[in-house]
C-alpha positions in Angstrom: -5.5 3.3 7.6 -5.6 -0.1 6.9 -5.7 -1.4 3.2 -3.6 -3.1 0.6 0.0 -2.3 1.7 -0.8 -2.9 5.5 -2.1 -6.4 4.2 1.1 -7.6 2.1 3.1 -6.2 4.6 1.9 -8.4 7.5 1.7 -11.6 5.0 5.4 -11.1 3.8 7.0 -10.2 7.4 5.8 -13.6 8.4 7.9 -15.1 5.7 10.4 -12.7 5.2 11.2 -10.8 8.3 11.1 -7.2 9.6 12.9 -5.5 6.6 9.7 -6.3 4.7 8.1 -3.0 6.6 11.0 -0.6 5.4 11.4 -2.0 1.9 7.8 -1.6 0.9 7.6 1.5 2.4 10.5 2.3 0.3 8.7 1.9 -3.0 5.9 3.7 -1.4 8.0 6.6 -0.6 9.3 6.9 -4.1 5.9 6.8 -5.5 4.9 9.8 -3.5 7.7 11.5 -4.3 6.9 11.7 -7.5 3.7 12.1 -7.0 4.6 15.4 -4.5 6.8 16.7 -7.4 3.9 16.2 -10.0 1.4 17.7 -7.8 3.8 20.7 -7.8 4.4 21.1 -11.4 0.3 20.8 -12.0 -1.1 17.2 -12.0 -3.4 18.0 -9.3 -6.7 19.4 -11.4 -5.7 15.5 -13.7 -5.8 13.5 -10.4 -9.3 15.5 -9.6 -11.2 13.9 -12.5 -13.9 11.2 -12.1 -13.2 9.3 -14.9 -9.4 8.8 -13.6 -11.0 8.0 -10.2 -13.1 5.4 -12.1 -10.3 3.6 -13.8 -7.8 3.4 -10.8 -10.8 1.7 -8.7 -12.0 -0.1 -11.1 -8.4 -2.1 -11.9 -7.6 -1.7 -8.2 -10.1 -3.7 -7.5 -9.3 -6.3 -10.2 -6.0 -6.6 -9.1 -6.3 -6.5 -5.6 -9.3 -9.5 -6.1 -6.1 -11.0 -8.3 -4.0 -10.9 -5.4 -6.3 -12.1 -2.8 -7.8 -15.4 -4.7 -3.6 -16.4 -5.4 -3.3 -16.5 -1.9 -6.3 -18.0 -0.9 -5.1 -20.9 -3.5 -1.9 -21.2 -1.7 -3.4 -21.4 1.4 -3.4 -25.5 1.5 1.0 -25.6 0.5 2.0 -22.4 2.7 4.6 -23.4 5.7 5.7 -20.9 7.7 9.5 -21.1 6.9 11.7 -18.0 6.5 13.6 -17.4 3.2 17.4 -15.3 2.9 16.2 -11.9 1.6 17.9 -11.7 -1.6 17.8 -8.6 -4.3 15.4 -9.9 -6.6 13.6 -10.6 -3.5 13.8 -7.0 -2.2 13.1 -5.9 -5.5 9.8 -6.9 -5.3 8.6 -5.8 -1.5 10.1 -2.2 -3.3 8.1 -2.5 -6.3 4.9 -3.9 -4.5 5.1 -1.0 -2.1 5.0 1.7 -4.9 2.3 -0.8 -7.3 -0.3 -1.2 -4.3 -0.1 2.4 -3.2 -0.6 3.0 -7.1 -4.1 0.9 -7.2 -5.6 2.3 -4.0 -8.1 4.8 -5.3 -8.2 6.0 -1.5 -4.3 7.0 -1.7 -4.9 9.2 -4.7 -8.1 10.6 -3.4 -5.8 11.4 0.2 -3.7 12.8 -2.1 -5.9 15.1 -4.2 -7.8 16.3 -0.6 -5.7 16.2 2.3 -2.2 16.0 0.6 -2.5 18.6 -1.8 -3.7 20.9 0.8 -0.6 20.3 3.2 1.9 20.7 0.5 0.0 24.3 -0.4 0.2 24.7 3.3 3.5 23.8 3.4 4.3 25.9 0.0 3.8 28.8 2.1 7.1 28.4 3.9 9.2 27.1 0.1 10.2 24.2 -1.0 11.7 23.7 2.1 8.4 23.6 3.7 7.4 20.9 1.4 10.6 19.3 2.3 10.0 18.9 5.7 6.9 17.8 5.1 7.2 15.1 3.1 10.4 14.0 5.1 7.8 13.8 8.2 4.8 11.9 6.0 7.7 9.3 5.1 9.1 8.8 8.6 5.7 8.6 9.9 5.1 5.9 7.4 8.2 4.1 7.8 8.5 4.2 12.1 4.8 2.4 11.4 5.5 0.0 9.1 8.7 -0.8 10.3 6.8 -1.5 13.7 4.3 -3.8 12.1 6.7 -5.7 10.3 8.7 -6.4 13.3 6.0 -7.2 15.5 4.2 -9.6 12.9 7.8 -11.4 12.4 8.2 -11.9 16.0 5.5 -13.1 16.6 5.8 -15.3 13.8 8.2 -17.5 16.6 4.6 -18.5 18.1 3.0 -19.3 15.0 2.9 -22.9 13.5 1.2 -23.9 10.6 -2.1 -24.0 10.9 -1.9 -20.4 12.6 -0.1 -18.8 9.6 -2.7 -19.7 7.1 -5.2 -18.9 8.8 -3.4 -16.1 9.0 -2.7 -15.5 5.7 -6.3 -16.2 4.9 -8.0 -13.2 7.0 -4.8 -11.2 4.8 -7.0 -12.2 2.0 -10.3 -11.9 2.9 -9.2 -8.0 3.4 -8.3 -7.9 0.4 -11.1 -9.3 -1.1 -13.2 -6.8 0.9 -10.8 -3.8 -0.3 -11.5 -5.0 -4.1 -15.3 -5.0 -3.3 -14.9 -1.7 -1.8 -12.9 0.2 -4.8 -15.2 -1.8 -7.4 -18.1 -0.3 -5.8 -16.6 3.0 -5.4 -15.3 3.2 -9.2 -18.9 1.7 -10.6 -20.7 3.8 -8.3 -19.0 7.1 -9.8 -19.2 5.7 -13.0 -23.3 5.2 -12.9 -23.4 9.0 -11.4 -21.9 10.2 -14.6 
């Protein structure tokens, strides 16, 4: 599904390479990890209430709005250089991988549905059931990510300039349509209270 994480990861691979893909998806794996484990131990009827729903969409959407204006504002000084990937660098692709997954209302609500329901699917078999399939959900989303990231910094070899902002400015306007979208989601839920 295309959203927040899909977004950064395309405008960072063009200035960072193909390890962009694994390295956020790293930070998104070790969110749902947690989450898995939490989900487990009970957090699941916590995760189910609207008024949580309202406040994840509701700063989601300010953040991700946040995010989208600073790049828009960049726009006129971006060049499409590459820079040496260093830890603090890789440090933040992790933690933005495990922050954007943690604003998307729509990653929670997959959670609470879909999620929940194959890990009691999967509870059926043991832990090892769970195992194997949260193993398979973090391949899936790694082979992916790792696929995009590699094709968006290849390509990057064809891009100039003017190509990469404009570029980096449809990255933007998604995300200024994904804060619309979880604003009017969370205020929406909020007024059917």
């Amino acid at each position: 599904m295309p959203g927040p994480l899909l977004t950064v990861t395309i405008s960072e691979s063009t200035k960072r390479g193909f390890k962009v893909g694994p390295l956020v998806i790293l930070g998104h794996g070790i969110l749902e990890l947690a989450l898995v484990v939490s989900i487990i131990f009970g957090l699941a009827p916590f995760l189910n209430k609207t008024s949580v729903f309202i406040v994840i969409a509701i700063a989601g959407s300010a953040i991700l709005m946040w995010m989208a204006l600073g790049m828009l504002k960049s726009i006129p000084k971006l060049t499409l250089t590459f820079n040496v990937d260093d830890e603090q660098k890789k440090n933040k692709l992790v933690f933005s991988g495990l922050f954007l997954s943690l604003i998307n209302p729509y990653w929670i609500i997959w959670w609470v549905s879909i999620g929940l329901g194959y890990i009691l699917h999967s509870l059926k078999v043991g832990t090892l059931g769970v195992i194997f399939f949260f193993v398979g959900h973090i391949l899936a989303d790694l082979v992916w990510y790792t696929f995009i990231s590699f094709s968006v910094s290849k390509g990057s070899s064809f891009l100039n300039d003017k190509m990469y902002k404009i570029l980096i400015a449809v990255c933007a306007i998604f995300l200024v349509f994904f804060s619309i979208m979880f604003g009017y989601s969370g205020v929406r839920k909020f007024i059917a209270m």
